[in-house]
Z-matrix of the N, CA and C atoms (Angstrom, degrees):
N
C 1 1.462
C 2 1.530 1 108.13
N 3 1.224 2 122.23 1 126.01
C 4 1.376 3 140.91 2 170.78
C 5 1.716 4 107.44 3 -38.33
N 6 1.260 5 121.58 4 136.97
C 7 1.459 6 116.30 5 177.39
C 8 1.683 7 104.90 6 -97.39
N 9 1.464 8 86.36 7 137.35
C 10 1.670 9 105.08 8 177.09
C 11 1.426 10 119.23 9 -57.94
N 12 1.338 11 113.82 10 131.35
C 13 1.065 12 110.71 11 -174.07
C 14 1.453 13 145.09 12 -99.42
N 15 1.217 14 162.89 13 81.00
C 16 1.609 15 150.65 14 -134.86
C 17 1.472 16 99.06 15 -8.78
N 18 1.370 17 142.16 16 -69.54
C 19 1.112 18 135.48 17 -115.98
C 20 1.967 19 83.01 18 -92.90
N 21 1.688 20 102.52 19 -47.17
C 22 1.422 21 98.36 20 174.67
C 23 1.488 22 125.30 21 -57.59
N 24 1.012 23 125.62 22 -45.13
C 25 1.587 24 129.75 23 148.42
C 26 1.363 25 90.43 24 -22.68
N 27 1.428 26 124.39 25 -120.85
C 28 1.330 27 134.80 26 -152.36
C 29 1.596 28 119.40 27 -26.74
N 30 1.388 29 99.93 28 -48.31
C 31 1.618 30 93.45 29 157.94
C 32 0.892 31 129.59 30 -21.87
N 33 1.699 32 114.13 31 -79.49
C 34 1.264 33 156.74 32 160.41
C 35 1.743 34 100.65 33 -2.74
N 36 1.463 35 81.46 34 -70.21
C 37 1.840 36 98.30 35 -176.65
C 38 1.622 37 123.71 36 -45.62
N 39 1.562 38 90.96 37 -51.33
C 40 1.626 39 102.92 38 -167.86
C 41 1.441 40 97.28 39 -77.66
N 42 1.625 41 145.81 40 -39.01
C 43 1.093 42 110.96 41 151.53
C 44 1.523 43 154.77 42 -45.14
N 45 1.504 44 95.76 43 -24.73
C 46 1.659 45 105.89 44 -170.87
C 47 2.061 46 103.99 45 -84.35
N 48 1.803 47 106.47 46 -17.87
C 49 0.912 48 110.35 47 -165.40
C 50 1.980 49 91.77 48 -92.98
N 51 1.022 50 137.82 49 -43.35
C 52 1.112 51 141.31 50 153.95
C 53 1.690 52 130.63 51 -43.11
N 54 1.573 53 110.41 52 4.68
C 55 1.310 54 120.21 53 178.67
C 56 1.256 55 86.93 54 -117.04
N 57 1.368 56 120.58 55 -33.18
C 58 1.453 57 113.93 56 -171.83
C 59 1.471 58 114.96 57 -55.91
N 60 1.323 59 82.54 58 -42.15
C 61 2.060 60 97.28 59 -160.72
C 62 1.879 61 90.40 60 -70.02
N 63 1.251 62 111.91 61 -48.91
C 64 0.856 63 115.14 62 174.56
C 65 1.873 64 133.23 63 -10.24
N 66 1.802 65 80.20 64 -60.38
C 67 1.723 66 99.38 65 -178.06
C 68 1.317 67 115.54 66 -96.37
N 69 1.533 68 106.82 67 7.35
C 70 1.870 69 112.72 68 -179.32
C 71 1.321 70 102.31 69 -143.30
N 72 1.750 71 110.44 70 86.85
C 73 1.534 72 102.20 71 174.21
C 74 1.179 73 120.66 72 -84.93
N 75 1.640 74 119.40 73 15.76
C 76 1.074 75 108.65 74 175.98
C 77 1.393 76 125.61 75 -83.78
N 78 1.602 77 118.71 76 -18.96
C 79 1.710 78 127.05 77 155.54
C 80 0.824 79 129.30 78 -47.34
N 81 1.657 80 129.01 79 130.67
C 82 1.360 81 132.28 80 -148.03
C 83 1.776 82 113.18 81 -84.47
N 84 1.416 83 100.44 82 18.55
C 85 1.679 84 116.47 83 -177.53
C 86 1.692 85 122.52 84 -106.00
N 87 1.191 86 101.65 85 113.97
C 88 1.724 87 112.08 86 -172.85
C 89 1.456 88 107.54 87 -61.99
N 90 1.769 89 109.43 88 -49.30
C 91 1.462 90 112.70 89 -178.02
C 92 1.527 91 118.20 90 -159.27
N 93 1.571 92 122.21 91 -177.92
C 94 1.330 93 105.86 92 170.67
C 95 1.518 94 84.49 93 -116.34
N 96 1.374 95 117.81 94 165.67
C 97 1.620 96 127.25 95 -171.70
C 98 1.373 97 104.26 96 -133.35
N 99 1.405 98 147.16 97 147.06
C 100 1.531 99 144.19 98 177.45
C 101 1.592 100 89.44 99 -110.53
N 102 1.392 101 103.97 100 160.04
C 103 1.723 102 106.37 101 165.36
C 104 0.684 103 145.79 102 44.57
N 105 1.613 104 124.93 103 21.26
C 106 1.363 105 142.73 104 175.10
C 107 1.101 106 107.82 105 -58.28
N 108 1.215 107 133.66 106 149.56
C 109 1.640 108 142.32 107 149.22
C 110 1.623 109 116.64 108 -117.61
N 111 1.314 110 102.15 109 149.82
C 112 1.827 111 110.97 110 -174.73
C 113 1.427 112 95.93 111 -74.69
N 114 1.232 113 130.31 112 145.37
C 115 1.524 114 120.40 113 166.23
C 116 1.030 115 134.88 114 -55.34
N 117 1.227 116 128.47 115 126.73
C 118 1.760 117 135.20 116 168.54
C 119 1.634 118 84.38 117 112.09
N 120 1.237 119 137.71 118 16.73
C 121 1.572 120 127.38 119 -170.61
C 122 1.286 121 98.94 120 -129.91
N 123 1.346 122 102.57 121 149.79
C 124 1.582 123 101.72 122 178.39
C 125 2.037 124 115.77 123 -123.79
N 126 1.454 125 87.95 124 17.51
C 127 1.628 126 105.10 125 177.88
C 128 1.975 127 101.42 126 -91.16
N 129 1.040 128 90.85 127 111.76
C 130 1.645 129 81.81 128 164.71
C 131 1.166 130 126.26 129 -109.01
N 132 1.688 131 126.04 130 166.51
C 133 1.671 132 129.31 131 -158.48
C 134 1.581 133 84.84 132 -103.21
N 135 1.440 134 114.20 133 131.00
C 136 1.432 135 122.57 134 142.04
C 137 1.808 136 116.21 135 -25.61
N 138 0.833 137 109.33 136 -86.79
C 139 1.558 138 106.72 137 -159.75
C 140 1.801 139 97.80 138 -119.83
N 141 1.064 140 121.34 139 127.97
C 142 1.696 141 128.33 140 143.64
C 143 1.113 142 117.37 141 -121.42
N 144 2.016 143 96.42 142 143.45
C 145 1.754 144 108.26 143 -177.25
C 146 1.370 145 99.25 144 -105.95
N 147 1.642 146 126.05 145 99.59
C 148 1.175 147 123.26 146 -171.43
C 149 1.997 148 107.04 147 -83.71
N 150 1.255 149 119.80 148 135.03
C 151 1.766 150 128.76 149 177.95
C 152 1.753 151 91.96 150 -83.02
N 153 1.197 152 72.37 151 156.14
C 154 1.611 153 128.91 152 176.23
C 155 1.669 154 101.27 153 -21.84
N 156 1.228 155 120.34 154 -35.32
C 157 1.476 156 122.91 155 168.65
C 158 1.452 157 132.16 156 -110.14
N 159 2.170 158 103.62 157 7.43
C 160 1.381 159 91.71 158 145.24
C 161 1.447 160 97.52 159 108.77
N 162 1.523 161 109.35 160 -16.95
C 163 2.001 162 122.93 161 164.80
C 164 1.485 163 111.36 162 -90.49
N 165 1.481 164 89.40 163 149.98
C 166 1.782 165 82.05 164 -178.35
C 167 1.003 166 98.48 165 -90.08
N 168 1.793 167 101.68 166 170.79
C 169 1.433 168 114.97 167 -146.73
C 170 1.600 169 93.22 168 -131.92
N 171 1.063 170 114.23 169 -27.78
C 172 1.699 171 133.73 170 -160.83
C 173 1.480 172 110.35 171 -154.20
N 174 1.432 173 114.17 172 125.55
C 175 1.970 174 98.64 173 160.23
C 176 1.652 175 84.04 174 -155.88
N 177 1.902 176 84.38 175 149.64
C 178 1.414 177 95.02 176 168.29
C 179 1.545 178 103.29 177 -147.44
N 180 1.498 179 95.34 178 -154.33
C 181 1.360 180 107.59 179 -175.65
C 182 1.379 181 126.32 180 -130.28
N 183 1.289 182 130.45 181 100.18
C 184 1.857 183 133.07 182 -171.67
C 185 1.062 184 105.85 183 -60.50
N 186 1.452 185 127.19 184 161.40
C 187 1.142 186 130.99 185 143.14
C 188 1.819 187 114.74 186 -156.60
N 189 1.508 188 99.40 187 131.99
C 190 1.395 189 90.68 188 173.26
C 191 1.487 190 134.14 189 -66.97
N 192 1.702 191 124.37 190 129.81
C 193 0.925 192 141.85 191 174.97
C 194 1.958 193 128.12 192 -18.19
N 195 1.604 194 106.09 193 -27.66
C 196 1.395 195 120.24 194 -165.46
C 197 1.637 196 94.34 195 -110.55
N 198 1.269 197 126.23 196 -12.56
C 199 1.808 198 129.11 197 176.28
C 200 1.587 199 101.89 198 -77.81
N 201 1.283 200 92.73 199 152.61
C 202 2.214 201 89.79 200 176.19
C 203 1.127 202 91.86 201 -57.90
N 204 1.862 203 134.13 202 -56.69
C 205 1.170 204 116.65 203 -118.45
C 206 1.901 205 87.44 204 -91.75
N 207 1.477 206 122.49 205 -0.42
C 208 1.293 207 114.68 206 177.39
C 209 1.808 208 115.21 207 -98.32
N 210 1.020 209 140.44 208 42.98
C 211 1.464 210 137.60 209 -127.52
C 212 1.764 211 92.31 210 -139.70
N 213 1.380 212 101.11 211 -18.13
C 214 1.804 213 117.67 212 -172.77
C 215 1.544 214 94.58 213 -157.92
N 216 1.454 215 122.50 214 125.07
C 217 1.094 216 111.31 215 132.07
C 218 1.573 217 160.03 216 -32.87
N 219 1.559 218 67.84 217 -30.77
C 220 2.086 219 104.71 218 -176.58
C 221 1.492 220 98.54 219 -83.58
N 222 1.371 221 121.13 220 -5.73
C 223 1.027 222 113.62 221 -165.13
C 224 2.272 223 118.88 222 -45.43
N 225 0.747 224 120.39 223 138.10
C 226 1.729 225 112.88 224 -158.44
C 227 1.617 226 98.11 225 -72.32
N 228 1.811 227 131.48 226 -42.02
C 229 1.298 228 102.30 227 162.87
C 230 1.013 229 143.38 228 -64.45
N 231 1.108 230 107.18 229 -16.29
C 232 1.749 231 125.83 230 -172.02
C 233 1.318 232 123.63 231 -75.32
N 234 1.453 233 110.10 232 -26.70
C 235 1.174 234 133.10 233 -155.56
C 236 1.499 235 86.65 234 -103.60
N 237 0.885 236 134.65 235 -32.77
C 238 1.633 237 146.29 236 -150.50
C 239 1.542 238 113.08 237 -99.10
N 240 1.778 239 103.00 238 -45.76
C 241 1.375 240 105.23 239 137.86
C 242 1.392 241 162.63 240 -24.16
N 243 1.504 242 82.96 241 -68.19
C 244 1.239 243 116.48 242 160.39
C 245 1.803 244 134.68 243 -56.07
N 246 1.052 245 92.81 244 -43.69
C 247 1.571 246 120.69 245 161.84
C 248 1.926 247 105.43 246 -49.90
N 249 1.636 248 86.50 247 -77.01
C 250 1.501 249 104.02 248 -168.88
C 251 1.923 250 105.82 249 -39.70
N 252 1.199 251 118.99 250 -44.49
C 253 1.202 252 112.25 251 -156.72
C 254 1.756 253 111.39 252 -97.08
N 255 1.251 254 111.24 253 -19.16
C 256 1.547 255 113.88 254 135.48
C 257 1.199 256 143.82 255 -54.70
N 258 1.416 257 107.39 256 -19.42
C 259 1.513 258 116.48 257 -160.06
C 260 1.824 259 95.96 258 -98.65
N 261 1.446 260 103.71 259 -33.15
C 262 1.215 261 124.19 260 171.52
C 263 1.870 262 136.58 261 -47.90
N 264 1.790 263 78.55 262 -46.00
C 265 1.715 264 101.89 263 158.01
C 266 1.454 265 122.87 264 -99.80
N 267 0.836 266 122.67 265 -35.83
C 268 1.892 267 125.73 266 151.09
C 269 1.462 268 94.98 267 114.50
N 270 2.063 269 98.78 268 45.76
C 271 1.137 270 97.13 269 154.14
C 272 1.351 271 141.68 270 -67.04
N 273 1.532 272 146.03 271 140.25
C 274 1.255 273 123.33 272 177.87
C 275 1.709 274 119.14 273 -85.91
N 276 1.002 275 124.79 274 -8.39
C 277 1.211 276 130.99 275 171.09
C 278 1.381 277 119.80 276 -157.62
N 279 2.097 278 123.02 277 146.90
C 280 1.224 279 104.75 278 -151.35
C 281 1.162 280 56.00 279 -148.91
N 282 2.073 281 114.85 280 -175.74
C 283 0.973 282 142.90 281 -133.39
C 284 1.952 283 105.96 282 -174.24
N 285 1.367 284 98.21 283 121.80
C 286 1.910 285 99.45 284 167.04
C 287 1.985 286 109.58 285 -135.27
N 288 1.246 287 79.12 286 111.61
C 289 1.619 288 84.76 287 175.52
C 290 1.580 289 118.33 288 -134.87
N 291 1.531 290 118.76 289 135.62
C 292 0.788 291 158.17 290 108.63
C 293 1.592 292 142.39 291 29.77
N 294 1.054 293 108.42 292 -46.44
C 295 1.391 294 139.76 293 -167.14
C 296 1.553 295 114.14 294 82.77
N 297 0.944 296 100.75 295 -71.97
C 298 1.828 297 113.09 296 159.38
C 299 1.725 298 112.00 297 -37.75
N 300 0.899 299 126.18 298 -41.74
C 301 1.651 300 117.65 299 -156.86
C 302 1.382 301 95.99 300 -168.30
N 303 1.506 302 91.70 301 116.32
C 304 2.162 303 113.05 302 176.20
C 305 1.611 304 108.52 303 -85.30
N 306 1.206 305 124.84 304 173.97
C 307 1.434 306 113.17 305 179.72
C 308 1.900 307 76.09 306 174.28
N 309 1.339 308 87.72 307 125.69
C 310 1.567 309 123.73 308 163.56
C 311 1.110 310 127.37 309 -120.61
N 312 1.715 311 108.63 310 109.69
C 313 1.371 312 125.36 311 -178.28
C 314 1.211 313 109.68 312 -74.12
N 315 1.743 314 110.13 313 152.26
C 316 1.813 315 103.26 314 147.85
C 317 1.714 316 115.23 315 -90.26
N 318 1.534 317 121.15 316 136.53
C 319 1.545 318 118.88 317 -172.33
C 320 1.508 319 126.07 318 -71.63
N 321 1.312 320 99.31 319 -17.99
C 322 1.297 321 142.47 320 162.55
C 323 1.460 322 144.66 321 -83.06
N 324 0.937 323 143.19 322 69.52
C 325 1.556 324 127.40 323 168.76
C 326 1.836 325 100.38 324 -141.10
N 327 1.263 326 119.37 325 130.87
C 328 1.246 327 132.90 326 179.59
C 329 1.699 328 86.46 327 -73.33
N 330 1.607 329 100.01 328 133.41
C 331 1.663 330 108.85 329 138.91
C 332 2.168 331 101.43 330 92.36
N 333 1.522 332 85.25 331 1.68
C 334 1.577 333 93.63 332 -175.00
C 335 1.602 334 101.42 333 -116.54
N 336 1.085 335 120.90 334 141.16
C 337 1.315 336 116.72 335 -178.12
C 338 1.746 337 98.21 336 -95.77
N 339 1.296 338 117.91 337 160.10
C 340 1.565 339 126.15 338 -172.63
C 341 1.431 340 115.97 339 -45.39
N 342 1.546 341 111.60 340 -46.57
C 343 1.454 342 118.79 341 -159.01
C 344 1.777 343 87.59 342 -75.23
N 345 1.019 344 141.42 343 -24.50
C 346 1.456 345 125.58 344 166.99
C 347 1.677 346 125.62 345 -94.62
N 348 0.622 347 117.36 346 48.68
C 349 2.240 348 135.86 347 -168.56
C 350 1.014 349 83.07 348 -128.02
N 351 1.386 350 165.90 349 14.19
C 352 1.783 351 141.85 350 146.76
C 353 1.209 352 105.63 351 -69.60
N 354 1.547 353 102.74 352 115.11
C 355 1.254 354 108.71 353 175.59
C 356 1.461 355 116.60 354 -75.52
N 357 1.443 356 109.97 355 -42.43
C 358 1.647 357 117.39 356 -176.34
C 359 1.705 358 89.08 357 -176.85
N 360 1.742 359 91.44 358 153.22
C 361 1.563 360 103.14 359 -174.63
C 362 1.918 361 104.56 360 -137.83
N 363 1.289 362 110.86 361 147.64
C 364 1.481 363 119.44 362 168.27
C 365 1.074 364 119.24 363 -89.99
N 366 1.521 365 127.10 364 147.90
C 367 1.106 366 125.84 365 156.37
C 368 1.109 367 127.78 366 -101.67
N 369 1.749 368 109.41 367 87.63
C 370 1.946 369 112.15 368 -159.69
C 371 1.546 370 118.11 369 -56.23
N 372 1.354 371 103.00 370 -26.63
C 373 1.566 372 95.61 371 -166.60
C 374 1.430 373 105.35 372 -106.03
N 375 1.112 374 147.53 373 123.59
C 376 1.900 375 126.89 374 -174.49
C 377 1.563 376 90.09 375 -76.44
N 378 1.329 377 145.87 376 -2.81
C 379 1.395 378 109.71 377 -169.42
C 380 1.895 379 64.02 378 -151.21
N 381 1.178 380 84.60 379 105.39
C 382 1.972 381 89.53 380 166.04
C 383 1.664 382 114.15 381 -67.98
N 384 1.442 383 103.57 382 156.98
C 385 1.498 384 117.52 383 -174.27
C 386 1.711 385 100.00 384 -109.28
N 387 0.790 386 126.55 385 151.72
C 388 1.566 387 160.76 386 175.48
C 389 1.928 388 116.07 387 -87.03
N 390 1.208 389 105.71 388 -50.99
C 391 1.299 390 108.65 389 -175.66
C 392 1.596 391 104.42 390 -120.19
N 393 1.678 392 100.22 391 145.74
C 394 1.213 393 103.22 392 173.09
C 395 1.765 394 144.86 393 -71.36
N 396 1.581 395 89.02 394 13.24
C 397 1.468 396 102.97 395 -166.13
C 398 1.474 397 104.49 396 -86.82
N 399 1.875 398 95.59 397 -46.02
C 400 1.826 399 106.74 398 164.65
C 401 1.164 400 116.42 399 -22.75
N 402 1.049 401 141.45 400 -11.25
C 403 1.676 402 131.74 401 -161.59
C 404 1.707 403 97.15 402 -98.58
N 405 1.361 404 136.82 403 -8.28
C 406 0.989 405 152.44 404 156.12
C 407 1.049 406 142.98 405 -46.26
N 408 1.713 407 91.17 406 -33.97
C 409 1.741 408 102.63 407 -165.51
C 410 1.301 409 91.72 408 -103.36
N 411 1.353 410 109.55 409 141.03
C 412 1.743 411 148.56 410 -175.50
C 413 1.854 412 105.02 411 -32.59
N 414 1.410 413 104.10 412 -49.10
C 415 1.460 414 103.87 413 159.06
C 416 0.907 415 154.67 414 -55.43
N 417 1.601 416 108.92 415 -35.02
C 418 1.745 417 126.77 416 179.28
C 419 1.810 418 110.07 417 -74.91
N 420 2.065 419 92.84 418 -50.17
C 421 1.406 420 102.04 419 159.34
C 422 1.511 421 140.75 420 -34.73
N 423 1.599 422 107.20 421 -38.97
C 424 0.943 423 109.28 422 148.18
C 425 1.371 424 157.80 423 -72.66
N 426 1.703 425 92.90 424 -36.12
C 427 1.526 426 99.02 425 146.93
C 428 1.322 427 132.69 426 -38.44
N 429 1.683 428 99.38 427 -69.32
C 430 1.740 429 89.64 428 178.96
C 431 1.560 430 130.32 429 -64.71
N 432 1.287 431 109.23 430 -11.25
C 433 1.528 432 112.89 431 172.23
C 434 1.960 433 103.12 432 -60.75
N 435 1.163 434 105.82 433 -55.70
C 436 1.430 435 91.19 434 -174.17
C 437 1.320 436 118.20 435 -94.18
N 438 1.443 437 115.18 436 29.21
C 439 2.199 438 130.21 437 156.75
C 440 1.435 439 71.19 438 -74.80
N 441 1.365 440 124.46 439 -94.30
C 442 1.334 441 155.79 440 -116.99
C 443 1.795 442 94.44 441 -52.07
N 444 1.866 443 109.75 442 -59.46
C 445 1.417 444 110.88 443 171.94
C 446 1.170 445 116.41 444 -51.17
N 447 1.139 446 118.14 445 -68.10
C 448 1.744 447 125.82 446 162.03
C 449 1.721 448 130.55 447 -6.92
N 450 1.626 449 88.69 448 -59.30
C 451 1.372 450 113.43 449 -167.31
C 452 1.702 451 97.00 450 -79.91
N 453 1.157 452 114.49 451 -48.52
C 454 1.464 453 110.91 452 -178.53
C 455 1.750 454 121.86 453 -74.86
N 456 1.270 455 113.46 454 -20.58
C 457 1.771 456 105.91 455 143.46
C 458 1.308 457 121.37 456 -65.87
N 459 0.908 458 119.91 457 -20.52
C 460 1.860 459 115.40 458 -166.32
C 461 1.092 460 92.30 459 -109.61
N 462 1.127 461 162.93 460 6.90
C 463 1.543 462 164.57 461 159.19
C 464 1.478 463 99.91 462 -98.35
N 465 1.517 464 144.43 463 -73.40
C 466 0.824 465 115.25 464 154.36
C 467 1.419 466 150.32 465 -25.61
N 468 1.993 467 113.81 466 -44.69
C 469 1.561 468 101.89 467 152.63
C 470 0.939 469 135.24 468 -77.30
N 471 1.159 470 116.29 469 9.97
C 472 1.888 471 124.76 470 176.40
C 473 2.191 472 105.24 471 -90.86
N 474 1.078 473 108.40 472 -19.65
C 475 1.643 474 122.56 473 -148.00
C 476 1.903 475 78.99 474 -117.62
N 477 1.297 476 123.05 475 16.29
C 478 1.581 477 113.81 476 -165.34
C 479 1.561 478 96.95 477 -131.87
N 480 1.377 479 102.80 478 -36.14
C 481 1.664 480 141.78 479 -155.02
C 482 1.545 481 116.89 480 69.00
N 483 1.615 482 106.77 481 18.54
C 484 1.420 483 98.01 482 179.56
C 485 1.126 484 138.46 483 -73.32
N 486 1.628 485 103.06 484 -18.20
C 487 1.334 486 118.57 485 -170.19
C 488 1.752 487 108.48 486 -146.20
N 489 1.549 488 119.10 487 61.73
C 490 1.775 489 103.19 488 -170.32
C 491 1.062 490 116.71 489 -70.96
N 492 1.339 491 108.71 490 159.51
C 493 1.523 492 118.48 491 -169.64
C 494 1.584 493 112.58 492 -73.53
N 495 0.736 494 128.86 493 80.57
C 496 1.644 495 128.54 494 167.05
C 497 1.695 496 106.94 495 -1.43
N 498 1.594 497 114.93 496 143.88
C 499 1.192 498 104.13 497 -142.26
C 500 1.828 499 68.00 498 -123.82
N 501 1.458 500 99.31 499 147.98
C 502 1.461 501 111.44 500 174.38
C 503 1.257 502 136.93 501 -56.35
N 504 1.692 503 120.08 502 117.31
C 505 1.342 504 104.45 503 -160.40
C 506 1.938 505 101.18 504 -67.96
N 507 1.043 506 104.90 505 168.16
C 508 1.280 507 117.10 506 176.32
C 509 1.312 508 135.72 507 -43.71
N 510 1.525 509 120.66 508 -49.59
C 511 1.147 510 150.88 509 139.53
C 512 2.005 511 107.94 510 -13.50
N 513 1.269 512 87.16 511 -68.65
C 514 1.930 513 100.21 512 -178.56
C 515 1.301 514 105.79 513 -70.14
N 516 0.907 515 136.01 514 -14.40
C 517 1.923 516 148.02 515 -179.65
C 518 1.239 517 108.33 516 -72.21
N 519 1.691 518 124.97 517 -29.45
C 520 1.300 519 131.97 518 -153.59
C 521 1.568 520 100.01 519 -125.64
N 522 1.446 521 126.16 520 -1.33
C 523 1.340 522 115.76 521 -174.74
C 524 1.832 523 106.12 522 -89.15
C-alpha cells in the first residue's frame, strides 16, 4: 500500500473539518482551506480555519509522523515556520501537528521567544502511530474526528474568551 502523504493528510483534514462546520453552524468558522499563500509569496500554510467573514482565524503546519521534520511537533523548523507564516497574515494564533500530538501556539507575545508561545497541546492519538499509512485505519480515523470536534469547540471558546484554554503548566512544556 502506497504511503500517505502530508498533502493527502491535510486534505483529509480540511474535509473532515468542513463536515464538521458543516453540522455546527453555530462556530464562528466559514471553512478550513489547504495551501493558501499570502500574496506576492510563494510559501504556502498547510491548513487555514478561515471565520465567518472569510479571514483566517488559525493556520498551521502538518506533518507526517514517519518524516524527520514530523517526529515532534516542537520540532524547531516547524515551529518557526509556522510562526513565520502567521505572523505574516496577522494571525493571532497558529498550530503544528504531528498526527500524534497538536500543539497551539500564540503568534504573538512580546518579550517571549517562539519555543515558549505553546499555549496548550493534545494528545490526538492515545497510542501514537509511527507510519504515515496508520492514519487509515478505522481507529486513528476516529480518533482524529473527535480532536478535530473537540478542538473546534475549544478554539472557538478561546477566540470568544468564553472559555480559554488553560495554559501549560510548566512541567508539560519540558516533556
Amino acid at each position: 500500500m502506497p504511503q500517505v502523504t502530508e498533502w493527502e493528510f491535510t486534505g483529509d483534514v480540511q474535509s473532515r473539518i468542513n463536515q464538521l462546520l458543516a453540522a455546527r453552524p453555530d462556530l464562528p468558522f466559514k471553512e478550513a482551506r489547504i495551501e493558501m499563500r499570502q500574496s506576492g509569496r510563494t510559501q504556502r500554510r498547510d491548513l487555514t480555519l478561515l471565520g465567518k467573514d472569510g479571514r483566517p482565524l488559525l493556520t498551521g503546519e502538518l506533518k507526517m509522523p514517519d518524516k524527520p521534520e514530523g517526529r515532534s511537533p516542537f520540532q524547531e523548523g516547524v515551529v518557526e515556520d509556522a510562526h513565520r507564516k502567521a505572523n505574516d497574515i496577522g494571525v493571532e494564533y497558529n498550530f503544528t501537528w504531528n498526527v500524534n500530538r497538536f500543539v497551539l501556539w500564540n503568534t504573538f507575545e512580546r518579550g517571549k521567544p517562539i519555543s515558549e508561545r505553546n499555549i496548550a497541546h493534545w494528545d490526538v492519538l492515545p497510542a501514537p502511530i509511527h507510519n504515515s499509512d496508520d492514519v487509515l485505519n478505522p481507529r486513528v480515523q476516529s480518533q482524529i474526528n473527535d480532536f478535530l470536534s473537540k478542538f473546534l469547540d475549544e478554539y472557538a471558546g478561546l477566540l470568544s474568551g468564553e472559555r480559554p484554554i488553560a495554559w501549560l503548566p510548566l512541567d508539560d512544556k519540558f516533556i
